[in-house]
N, C-alpha and C positions, 0 to 999 in steps of 0.2 A: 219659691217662697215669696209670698207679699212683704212688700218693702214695709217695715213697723216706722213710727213716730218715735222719734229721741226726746226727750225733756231733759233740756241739757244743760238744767241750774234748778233743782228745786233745792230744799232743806227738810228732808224725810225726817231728821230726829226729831224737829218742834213738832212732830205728832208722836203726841204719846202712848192714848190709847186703843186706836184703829189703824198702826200702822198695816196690820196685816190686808184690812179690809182694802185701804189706800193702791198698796201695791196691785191688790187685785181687780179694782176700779179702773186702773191705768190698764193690766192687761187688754182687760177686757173691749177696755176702747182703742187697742190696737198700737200701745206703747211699749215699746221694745224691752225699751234699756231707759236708763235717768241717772241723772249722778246729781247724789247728793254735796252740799258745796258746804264748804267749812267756813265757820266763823273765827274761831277761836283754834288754835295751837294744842290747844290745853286738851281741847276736846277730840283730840284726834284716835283714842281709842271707841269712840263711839261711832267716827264715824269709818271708821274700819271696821268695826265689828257688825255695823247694817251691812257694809258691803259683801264679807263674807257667809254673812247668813243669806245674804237674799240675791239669785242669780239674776243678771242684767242692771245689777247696782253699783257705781263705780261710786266715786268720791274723790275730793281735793283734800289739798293742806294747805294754811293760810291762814293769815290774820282780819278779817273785816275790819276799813275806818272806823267805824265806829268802838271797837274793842282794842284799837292801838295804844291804850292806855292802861289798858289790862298786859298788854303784852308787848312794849316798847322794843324790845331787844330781842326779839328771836332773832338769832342769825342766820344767814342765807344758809350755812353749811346746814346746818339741822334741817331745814326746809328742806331740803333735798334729799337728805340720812331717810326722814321720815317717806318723804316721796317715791325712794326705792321700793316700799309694797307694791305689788304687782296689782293691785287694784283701785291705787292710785295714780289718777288720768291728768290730774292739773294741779297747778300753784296759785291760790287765791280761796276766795275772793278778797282782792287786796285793789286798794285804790286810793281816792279820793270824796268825800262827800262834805260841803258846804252849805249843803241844804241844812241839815241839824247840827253841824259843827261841832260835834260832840268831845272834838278832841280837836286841839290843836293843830292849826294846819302844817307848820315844820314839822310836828311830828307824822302826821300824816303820810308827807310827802318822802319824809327817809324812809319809812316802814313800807311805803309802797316800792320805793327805791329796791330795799330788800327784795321785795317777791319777783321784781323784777331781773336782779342779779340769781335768783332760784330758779328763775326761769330759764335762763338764760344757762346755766350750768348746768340743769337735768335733763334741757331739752325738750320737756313739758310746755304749754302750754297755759299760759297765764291769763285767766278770771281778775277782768277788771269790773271795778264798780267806778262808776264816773255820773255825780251826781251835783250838779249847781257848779263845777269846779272845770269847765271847757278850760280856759285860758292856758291854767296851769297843767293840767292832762295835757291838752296840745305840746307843752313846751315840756314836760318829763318825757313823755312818748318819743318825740324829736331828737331830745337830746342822750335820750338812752338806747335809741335804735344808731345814733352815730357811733356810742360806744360796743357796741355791738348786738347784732340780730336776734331777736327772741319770740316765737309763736304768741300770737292772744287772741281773746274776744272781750269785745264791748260786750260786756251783757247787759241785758235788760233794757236795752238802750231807748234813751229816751231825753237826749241831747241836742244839742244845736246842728244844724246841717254843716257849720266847718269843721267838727270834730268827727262826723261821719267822715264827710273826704278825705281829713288828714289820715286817718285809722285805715279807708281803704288804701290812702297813698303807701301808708307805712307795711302793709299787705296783713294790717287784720281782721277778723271777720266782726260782723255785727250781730247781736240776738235780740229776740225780738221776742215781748210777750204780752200778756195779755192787757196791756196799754193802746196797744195799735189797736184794740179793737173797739176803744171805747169813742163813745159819738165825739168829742170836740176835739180826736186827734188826728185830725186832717194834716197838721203839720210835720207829725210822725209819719205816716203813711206816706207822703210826698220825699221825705228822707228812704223809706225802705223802699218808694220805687225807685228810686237811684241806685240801690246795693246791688252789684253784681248777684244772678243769682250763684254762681258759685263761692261767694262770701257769705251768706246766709245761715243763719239757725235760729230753731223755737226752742221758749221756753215758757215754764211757768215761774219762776222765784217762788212757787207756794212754801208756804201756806196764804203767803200775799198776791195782792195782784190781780184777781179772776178775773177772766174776761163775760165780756157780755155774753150772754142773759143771767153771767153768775156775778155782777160787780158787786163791791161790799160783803160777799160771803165770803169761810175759808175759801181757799183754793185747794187744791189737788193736781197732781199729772194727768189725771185721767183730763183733764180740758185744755191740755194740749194742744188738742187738736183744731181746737176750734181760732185759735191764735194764726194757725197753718191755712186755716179756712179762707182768714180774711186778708193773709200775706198771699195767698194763691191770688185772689183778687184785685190784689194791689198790683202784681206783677204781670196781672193778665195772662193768667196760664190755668192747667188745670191741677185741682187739689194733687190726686195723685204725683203729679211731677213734680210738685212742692214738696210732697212729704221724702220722693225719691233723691229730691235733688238737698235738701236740709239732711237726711240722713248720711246722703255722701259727704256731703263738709265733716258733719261730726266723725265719724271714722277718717276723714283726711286728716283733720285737728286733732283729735282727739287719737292718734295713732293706736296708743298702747291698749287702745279699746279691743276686746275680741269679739270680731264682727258677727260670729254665730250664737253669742251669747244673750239670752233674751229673758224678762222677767216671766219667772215659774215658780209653783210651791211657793208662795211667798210665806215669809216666816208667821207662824202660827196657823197654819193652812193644814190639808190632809194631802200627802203627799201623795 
């Protein structure tokens, strides 16, 4: 069987009215599987219920920085209660973000705490967002890998070159999307040729994000691919081994993934 493409962070709910067409853009273009990644706590029956209707859809639980203020106090126990669905793959996206400061940074920084102790108790695999906030990510990361060991990825990464090393020192992986592929990010690209390739994963974040020749329009998973195109490049290898060697991270990472499961029938489709 051909190894498919993972998109291993979009947000399928913020499409509302062509999801079905979306899912089957990404087949089409040779995308497997995607997990959709949670914002909100709150909204965790929706994003369960994409996942069970639509085969090769995983999904997280977590709170986004930016919605910490909506949801100060979820507790780790719940995190985890919630996270026993069996088609839930990770805990997050939980982090830190200073770019738009949206919320307080102590509060930030305990809530992130939180998904870290979720992590750490399920076993899962923790979706970080880490945005303008290097210093202090470095120093939560550090100090909460001393209290004990917990899987992650940087997603979307698009940080300083010491927060890549420290992440790969700390053994987590990096993702990568369609940032790296835009012209003035030279400095990104010199970061991702540093990443082991077996630390490696793509993503889209759509609806945000597209890469070139789609910058400024929605995004989709289907352009996936083209993010892989220009990480293959970077790494000086060939696409293929990229897409084979990104899709083995994600099943190493993403364990509770079932590896023969791929998007089909996407909902609203003829079965």
């Amino acid at each position: 069987m051909t190894v498919k493409l993972v998109d291993s962070h979009c947000h399928l709910d913020y499409y509302e009215t062509d999801r079905a067409a979306i899912l089957a853009r990404a087949q089409a273009a040779g995308v497997g599987r995607l997990v959709t990644i949670s914002t909100r706590v709150a909204h965790f029956d929706t994003y369960r219920d994409l996942a069970e209707r639509n085969p090769g859809v995983f999904f997280s639980v977590g709170t986004h920085p930016h919605q910490v203020g909506e949801e100060p106090d979820v507790p780790a126990a719940r995190l985890v209660a919630l996270s026993a669905h069996p088609r839930c793959i990770a805990i997050g996206e939980a982090g830190l973000d200073y770019f738009y400061d949206r919320n307080p940074r102590d509060l930030q920084q305990a809530v992130f705490r939180t998904h870290i102790a979720a992590a750490r108790e399920s076993g899962l695999p923790l979706v970080i967002h880490a945005r303008s906030a290097d210093e202090d990510m470095i120093a939560i990361l550090r100090d909460e890998m001393r209290a004990g060991a917990f899987t992650a990825v940087l997603h979307c990464f698009s940080s300083g070159r010491e927060l890549a090393e420290v992440g790969l020192e700390l053994g987590l992986y990096l993702s990568f999307s369609g940032i790296l592929t835009f012209r003035r990010s030279e400095d990104l690209r010199a970061i991702a040729a540093i990443v082991p390739l077996e630390r490696l994963l793509v993503e889209t974040d759509a609806p945000y994000l597209a890469p070139e020749p789609f910058r400024g329009k929605r995004n989709e998973p289907a352009h996936v691919g083209l993010t892989a195109r220009v990480l293959a490049a970077v790494k000086g290898i060939a696409e293929a081994a990229l897409i084979e060697a990104t899709t083995a991270n994600f099943e190493r990472l993403f364990a509770k993934v079932g590896r023969d499961e791929l998007i089909a029938n996407p909902e609203g489709s003829a079965a």
